[in-house]
C-alpha positions in Angstrom: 94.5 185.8 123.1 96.3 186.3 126.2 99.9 187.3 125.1 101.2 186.5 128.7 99.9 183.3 128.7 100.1 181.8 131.9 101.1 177.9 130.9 98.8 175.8 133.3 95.5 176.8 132.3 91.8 176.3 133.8 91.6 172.4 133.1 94.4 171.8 135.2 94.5 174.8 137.3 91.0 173.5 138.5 92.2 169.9 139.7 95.2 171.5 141.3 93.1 174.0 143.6 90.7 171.5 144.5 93.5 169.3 145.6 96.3 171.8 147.2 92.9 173.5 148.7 91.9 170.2 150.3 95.9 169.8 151.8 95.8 173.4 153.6 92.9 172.4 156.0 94.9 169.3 156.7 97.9 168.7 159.5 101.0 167.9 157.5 103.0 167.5 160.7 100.8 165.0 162.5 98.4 162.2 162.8 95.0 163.3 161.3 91.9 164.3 163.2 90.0 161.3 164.0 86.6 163.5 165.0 83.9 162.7 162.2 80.7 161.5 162.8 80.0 158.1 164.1 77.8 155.7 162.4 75.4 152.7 164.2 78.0 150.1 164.5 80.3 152.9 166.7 82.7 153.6 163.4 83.2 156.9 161.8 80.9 157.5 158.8 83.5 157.9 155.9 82.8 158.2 151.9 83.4 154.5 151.4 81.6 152.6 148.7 78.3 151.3 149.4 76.8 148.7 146.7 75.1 151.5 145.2 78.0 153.7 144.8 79.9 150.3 142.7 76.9 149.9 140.9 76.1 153.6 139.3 80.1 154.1 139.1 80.6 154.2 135.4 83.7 152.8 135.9 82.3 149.4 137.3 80.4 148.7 134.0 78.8 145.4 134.0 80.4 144.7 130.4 82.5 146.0 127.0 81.9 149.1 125.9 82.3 150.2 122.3 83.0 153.6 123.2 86.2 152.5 125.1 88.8 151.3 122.2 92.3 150.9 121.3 92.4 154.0 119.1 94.9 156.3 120.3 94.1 159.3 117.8 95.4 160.1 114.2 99.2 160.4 115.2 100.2 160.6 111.9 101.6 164.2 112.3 103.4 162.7 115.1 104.7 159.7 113.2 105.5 162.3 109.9 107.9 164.4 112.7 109.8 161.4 113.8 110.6 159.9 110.1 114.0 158.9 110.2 116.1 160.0 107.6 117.7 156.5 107.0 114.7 154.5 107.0 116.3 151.8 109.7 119.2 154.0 111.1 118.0 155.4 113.6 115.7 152.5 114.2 112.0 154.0 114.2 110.5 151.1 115.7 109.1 151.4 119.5 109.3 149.3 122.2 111.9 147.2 121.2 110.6 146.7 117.4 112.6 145.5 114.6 113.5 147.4 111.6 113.2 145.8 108.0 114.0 148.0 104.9 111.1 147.8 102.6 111.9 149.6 99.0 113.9 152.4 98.3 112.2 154.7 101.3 110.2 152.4 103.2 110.4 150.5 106.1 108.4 148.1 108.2 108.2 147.5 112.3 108.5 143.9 113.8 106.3 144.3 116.7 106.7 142.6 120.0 103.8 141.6 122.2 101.3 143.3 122.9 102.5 146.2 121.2 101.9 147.2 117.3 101.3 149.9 114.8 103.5 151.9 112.3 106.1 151.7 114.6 104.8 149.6 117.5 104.0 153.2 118.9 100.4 151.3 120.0 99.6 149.1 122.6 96.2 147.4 123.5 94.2 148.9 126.2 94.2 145.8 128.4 92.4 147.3 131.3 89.3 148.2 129.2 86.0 149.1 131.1 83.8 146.3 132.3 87.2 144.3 131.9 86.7 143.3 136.0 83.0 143.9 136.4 82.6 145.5 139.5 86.1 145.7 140.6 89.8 147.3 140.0 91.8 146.8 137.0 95.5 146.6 138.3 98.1 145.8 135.8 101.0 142.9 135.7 104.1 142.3 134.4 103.0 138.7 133.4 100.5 137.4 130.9 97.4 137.6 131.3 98.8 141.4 132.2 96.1 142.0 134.3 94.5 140.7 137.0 90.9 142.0 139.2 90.3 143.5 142.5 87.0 142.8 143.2 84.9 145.6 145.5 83.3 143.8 148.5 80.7 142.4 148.1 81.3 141.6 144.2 83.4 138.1 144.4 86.5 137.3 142.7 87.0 135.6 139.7 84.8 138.5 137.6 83.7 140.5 140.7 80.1 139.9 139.1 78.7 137.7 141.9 77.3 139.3 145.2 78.4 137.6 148.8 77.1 139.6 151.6 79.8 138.3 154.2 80.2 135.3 153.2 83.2 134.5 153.1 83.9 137.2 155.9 86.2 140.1 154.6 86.5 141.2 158.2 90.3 140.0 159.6 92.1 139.3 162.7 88.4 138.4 164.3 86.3 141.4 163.1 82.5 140.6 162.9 80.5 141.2 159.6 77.3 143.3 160.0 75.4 142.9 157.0 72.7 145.8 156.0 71.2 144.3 152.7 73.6 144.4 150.2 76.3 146.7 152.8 78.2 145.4 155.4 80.2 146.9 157.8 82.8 145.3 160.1 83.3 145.4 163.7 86.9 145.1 164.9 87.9 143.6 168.3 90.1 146.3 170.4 92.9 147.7 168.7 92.0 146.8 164.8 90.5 149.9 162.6 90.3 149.5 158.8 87.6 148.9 157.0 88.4 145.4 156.9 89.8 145.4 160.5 93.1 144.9 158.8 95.6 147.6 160.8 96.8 146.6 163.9 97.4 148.5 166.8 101.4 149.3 166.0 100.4 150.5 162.1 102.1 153.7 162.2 104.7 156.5 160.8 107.7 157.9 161.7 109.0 161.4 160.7 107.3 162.2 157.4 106.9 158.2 157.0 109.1 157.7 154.1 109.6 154.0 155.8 106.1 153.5 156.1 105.8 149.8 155.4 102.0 149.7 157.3 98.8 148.6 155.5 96.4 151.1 155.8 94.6 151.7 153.0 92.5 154.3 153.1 92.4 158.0 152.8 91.9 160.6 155.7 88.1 160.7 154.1 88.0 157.4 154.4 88.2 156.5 150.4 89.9 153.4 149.1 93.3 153.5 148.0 93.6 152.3 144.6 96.5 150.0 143.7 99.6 151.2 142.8 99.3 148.8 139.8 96.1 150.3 138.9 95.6 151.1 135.1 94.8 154.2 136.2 98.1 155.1 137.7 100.4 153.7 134.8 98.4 153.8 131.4 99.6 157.4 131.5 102.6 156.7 129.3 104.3 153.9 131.5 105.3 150.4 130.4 103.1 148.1 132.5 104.9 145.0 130.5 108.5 145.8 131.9 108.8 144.7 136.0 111.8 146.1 138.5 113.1 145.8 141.7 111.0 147.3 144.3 113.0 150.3 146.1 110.5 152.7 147.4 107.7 150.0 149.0 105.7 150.3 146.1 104.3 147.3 144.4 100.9 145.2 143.4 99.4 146.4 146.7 97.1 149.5 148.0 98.4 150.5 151.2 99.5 153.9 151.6 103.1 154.9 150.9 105.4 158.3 151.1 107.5 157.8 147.8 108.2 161.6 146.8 109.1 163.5 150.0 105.5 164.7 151.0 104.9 165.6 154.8 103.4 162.0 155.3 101.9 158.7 153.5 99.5 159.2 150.9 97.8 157.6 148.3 96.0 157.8 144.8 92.3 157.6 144.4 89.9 158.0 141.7 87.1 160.3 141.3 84.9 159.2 138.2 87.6 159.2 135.1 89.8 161.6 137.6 92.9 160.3 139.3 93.4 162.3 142.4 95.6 161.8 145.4 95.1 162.6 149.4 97.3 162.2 152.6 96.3 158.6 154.4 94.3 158.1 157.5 97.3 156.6 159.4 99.1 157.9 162.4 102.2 159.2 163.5 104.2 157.2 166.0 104.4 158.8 169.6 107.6 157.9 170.1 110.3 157.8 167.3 111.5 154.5 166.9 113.6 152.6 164.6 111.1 149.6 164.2 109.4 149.9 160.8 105.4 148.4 160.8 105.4 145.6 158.8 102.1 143.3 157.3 102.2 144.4 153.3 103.7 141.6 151.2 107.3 142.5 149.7 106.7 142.2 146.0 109.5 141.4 143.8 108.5 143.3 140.8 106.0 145.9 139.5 105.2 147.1 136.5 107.5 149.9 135.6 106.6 153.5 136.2 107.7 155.8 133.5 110.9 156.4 135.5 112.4 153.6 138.3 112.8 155.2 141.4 116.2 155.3 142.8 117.7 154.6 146.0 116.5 156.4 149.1 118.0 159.2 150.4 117.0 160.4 153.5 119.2 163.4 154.3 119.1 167.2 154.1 121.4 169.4 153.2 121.8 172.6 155.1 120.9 176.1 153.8 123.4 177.9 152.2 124.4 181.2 151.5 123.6 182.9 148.0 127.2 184.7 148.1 129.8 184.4 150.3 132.0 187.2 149.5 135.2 185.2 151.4 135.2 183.2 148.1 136.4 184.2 144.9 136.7 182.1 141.8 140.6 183.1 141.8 140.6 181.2 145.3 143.1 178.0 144.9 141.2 176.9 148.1 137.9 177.8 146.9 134.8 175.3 145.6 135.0 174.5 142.2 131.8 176.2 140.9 129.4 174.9 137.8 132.0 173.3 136.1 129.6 171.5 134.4 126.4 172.1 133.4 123.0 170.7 132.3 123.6 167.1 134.9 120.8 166.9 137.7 121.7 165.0 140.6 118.0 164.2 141.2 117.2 162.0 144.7 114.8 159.6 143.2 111.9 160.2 140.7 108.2 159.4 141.0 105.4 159.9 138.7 102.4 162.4 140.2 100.2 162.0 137.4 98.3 165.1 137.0 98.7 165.4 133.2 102.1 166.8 134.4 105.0 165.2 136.7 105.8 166.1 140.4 109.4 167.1 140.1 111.5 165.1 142.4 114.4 167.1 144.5 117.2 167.8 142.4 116.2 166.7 139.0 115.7 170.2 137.0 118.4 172.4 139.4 118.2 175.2 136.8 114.5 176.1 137.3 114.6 179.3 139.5 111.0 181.4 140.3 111.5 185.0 139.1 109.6 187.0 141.7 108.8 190.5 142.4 107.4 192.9 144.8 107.3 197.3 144.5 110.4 199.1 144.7 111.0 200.1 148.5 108.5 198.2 149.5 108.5 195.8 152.8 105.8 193.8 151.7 106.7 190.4 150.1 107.8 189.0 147.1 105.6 187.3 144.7 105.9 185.0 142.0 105.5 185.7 138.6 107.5 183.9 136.6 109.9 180.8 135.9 113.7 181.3 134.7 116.5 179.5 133.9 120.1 179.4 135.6 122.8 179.4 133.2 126.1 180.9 135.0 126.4 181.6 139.1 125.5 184.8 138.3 122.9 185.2 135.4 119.5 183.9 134.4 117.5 183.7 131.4 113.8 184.4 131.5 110.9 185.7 128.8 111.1 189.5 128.3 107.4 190.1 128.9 108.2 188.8 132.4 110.3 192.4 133.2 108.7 195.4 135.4 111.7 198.2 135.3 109.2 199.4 138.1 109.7 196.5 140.7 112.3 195.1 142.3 113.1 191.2 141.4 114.4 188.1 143.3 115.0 184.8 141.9 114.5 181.4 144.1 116.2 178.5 143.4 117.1 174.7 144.5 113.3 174.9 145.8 110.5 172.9 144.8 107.5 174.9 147.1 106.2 177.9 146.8 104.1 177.6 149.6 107.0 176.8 151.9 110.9 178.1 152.8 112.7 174.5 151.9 116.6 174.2 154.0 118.1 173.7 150.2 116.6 176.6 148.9 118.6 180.5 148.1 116.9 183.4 147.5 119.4 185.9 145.4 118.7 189.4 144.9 118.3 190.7 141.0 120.9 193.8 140.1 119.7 194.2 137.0 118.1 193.1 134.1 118.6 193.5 130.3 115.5 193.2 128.2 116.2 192.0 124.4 116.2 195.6 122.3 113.3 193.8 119.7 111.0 192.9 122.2 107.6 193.8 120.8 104.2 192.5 121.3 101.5 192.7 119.1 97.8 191.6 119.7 99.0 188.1 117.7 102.1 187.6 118.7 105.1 188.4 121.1 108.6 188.7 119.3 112.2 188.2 120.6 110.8 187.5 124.3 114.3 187.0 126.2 115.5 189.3 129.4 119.0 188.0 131.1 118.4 188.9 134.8 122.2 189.7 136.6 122.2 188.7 140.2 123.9 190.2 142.9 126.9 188.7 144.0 130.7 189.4 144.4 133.3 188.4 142.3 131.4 187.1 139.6 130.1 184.6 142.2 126.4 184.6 143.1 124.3 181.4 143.7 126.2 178.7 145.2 126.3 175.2 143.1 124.8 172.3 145.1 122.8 169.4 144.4 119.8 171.1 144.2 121.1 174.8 142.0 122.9 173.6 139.0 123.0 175.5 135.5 121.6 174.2 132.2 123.5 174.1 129.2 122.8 176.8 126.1 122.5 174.9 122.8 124.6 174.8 119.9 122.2 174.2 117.4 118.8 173.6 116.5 117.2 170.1 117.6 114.8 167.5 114.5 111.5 168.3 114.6 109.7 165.7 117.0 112.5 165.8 119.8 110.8 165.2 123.0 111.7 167.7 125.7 110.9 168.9 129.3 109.3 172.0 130.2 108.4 172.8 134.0 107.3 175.4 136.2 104.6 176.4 138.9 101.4 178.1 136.9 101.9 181.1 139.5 101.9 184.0 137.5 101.9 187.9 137.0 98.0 188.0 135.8 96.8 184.6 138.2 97.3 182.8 141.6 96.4 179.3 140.5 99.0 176.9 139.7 100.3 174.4 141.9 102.5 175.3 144.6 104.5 172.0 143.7 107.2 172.0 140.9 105.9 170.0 138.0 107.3 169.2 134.3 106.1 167.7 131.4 107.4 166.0 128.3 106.2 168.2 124.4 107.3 167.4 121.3 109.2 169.8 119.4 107.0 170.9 116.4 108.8 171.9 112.9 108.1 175.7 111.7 106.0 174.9 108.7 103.6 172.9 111.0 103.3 175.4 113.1 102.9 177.7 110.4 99.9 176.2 109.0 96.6 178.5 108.7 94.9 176.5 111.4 97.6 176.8 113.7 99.4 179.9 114.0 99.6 181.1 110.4 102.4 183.7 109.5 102.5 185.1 112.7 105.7 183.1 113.7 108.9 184.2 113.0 112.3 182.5 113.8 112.3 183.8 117.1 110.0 181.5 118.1 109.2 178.1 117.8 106.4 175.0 118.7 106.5 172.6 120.8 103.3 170.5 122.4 100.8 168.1 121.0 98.8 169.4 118.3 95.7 167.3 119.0 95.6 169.3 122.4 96.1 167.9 126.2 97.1 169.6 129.2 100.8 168.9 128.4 101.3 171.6 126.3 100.1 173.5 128.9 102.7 173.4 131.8 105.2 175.4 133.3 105.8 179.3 133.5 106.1 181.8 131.7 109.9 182.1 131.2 110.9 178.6 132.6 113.0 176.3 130.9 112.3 173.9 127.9 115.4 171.9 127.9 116.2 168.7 125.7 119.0 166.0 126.2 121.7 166.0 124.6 124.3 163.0 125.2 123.0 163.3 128.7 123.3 166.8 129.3 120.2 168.9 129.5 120.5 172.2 127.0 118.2 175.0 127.3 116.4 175.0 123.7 113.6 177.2 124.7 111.9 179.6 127.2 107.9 179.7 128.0 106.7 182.6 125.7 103.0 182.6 124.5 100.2 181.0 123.3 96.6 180.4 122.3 94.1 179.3 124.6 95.3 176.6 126.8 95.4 172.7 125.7 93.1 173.4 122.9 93.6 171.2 119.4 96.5 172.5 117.2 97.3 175.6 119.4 100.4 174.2 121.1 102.9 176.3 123.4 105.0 178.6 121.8 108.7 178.8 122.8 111.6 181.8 122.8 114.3 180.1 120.4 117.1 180.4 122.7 119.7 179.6 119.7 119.0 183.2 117.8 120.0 184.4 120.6 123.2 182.8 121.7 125.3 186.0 120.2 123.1 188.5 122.3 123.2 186.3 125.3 127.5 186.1 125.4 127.4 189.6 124.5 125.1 191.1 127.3 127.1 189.1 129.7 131.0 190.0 128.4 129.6 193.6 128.4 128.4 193.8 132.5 131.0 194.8 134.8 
């Protein structure tokens, strides 16, 4: 067992590399290359589908399979957490169920359409395979709740029936060159696309966050998949519920910029593997405030876990870490984290990677704890994740702590990879590593270290939208509380993570469950706690050592728990184990009182 286990393990440390791997050989700043081979019609040779690609794709099963059902798992350890103490107060019921009281102690759900189970936790897996034949299975917000895009040459309604160019899926005048059951199309002067469907004026300006173009395609030349795909939203969103489009999203494929990246992208799929890629669109010569236009303007979609919210297009400058002019006993100065535990998040977008791209501003207490030798000009590196609760101090796991380097904390950034405007770098002064800490070959206990930041005045990192603190906790949260952890994966012992901030949603697990000879036996003391999905997943398997498990509370994000240790990675009941911040709320206020 790796006692400093370094949350994102191999199954998702692999998908990340081979993704951020592909982006470094790519121009972030610019339109792509256009210099691949050529094929016999005078068009680049990309990795589009040929019939025999559709036909051997598992995916594009010809009909039902048994193998692909409406089980979700044996949740009932799940279901046992969440048991309300008043049967129908809090209602149990899901997705808008009804609670009757049943008996002294029991209760039954009312379940709405399509969903059921215990507590209408379930719903039916609409987009089963085969469900489409050859063809896409995109998701709507209106009965039948589905509908199928058909892979040229299948033909719509079941995508079962081959049509070679007839009808001709070539537009604005592009010619259909059939090659057995192939076809490729040959657009007049202008026109590119596979389908000869982006004009000559289908471009992007700045990092093409108003991209409203439709090209459709990846820089390899792979088909988008719809942004309604079941792919995209069976990962925990309500396909059922519909919303007002803000971000140019909607029941189309065509290439979008939703999250801040350097320039449109899009999901595809790889076998059962959602991936994503940068689009093969370009950048406008001249900056203009004419938007391309040509992709319907839907009116609804079905729901992503989170809605995004209104565009925001600024930056905000860089700012200092300390600016010893200001003192809190300033009548003219900033008021500084008055609050705490409120992100200010610009909008929020799903990344679905088994974890969640963290949108800018949404968990402004998340700092990277980084280090280099003492004296040394070389530069920092990461190692771990840590939390900001004051202007001047951060929490982070004990086992993080080198009393031989020198440390630096990072925060309102999302890269690694990258200096962002809204990011400040704060040098450490010292740090205080809980008396207890121990490690033992099963086990690390009382894994907390307060890092003190430089500043002057009691007044260190500056609060903005992007650096807020987190609130400590007053007491211990019910078992089955869902919370966030987040972090990076770059660690002391590994380099692979993602350079991208992600989070993910656990469940808090109670003590006795965790306890349990085939999960962690008597190991666990109250130091520590649970929190995951015992059946296993990458979930529990995200963010730093040291970062931040926070839960809300009213509203208000409270620090419950810091990234200690674990077994194995994702593996069936060996969830993440947590530093229970509330043991240590005494030590915390004392440490700090104490420092000058």
């Amino acid at each position: 067992m790796n006692l400093k286990l370094l949350f994102f393990c191999l199954v998702f440390a692999v998908l990340l590399l081979q993704v951020e791997s592909k982006q470094k050989h790519k121009d972030k700043n610019g339109p792509p290359e256009r210099n691949g081979k050529r094929g016999k019609h005078g068009m680049r040779d990309k990795k589009r589908l040929k019939y025999k690609d559709i036909v051997e794709d598992i995916i594009f099963a010809a009909s039902l399979d048994d193998d692909d059902d409406d089980d979700q798992g044996n949740m009932d350890w799940l279901l046992d957490l969440q048991e309300p103490e008043g049967r129908c107060n809090p209602n149990p019921c899901q997705n808008d169920g009804v609670c009757e009281e049943k008996g002294r102690r029991g209760y039954k759900c009312d379940c709405p359409k399509p969903f059921k189970g215990r507590k209408c936790e379930k719903r039916p897996r609409i987009c089963r395979r085969g469900k489409c034949g050859r063809g896409e299975c995109v998701l709507t917000s209106t009965p039948p709740f589905y509908e199928c895009k058909c892979k040229e040459p299948f033909q719509p309604p079941d995508c079962k029936v081959v049509a070679v160019c007839e009808p001709n899926p070539c537009k604005n005048g592009g010619q259909c060159i059939q090659d057995g059951n192939d076809f490729d199309c040959q657009c007049p002067e202008g026109f590119s696309g596979r389908f000869c469907h982006v004009g000559p004026d289908d471009c992007y300006v700045d990092d093409g966050e108003t991209y409203r173009g439709v090209v459709s395609e990846t820089d390899d030349g792979i088909d988008c998949l719809y942004w309604n795909s079941h792919f995209i939203l069976e990962g925990g969103a309500d396909p059922f519920n519909s919303f007002e489009d803000k971000d140019g999203l909607g029941p189309h494929n065509f290439c979008r910029n939703p999250d801040g990246e350097p320039r449109p992208w899009c999901f595809y799929r790889r076998g059962r593997r959602l991936l994503w890629d940068y689009c093969d669109v370009a950048q406008c010569l001249q900056t203009t405030e004419v938007v391309p236009t040509g992709d319907p303007q839907p009116t609804s979609r079905p729901a992503e876990t989170t809605p995004p919210t209104a565009v925001v297009t600024e930056k905000e400058p860089a700012v200092k870490p300390t600016d010893p002019s200001i003192t809190p006993g300033d009548p003219s100065a900033p008021k500084q984290f008055l609050t705490c535990g409120m992100p200010q998040p610009k909008k929020a977008f799903t990344r679905i990677f088994g974890g969640l791209k963290v949108s800018p501003g949404a968990i402004p207490w998340q700092v990277s704890v980084q280090e280099r030798p003492k004296n040394s000009i070389s530069p920092h590196r990461p190692i771990c994740g840590g939390v900001l609760i004051s202007s001047c101090w951060v929490l982070t796991a004990a086992h993080c702590i080198d009393k031989s380097k020198e440390l630096q904390v990072v925060m309102g950034s999302l890269s690694l990879d990258r200096v962002e405007p809204t990011a400040q770098t704060v040098e450490v002064e010292s740090s205080i590593v809980h008396e207890n800490y121990r490690e033992t070959p099963e086990a690390v206990y009382n894994d907390i270290a307060l890092l003190r930041l430089k500043g002057t005045d009691g007044f260190c990192a500056n609060e903005t939208q992007y650096v807020k603190t987190a609130c400590l906790p007053d007491a211990q949260l019910p078992d089955g509380t869902e919370c966030t952890i987040s972090g990076w994966g770059a660690t002391e012992t590994s380099e692979y993570g993602s350079n991208h901030l992600l989070e993910a949603d656990v469940l808090l697990i109670g003590q006795e469950k965790c306890s349990e000879p085939k999960v962690y036996g008597k190991v666990l003391d109250n130091s520590m706690f649970c929190a995951g999905y015992l059946q296993g997943g990458v979930d529990s398997c995200q963010g730093d050592s040291g970062g931040p498990l926070t839960c809300k509370e009213n509203n208000t994000s409270v620090v419950h728990g810091l990234v200690s240790w674990g077994d194995k990675c994702g593996s069936k009941n060996k969830p993440g184990v947590y530093t229970r911040v509330t043991e240590f709320l005494n030590w915390i206020k004392s440490k700090m009182q104490a420092s000058p």
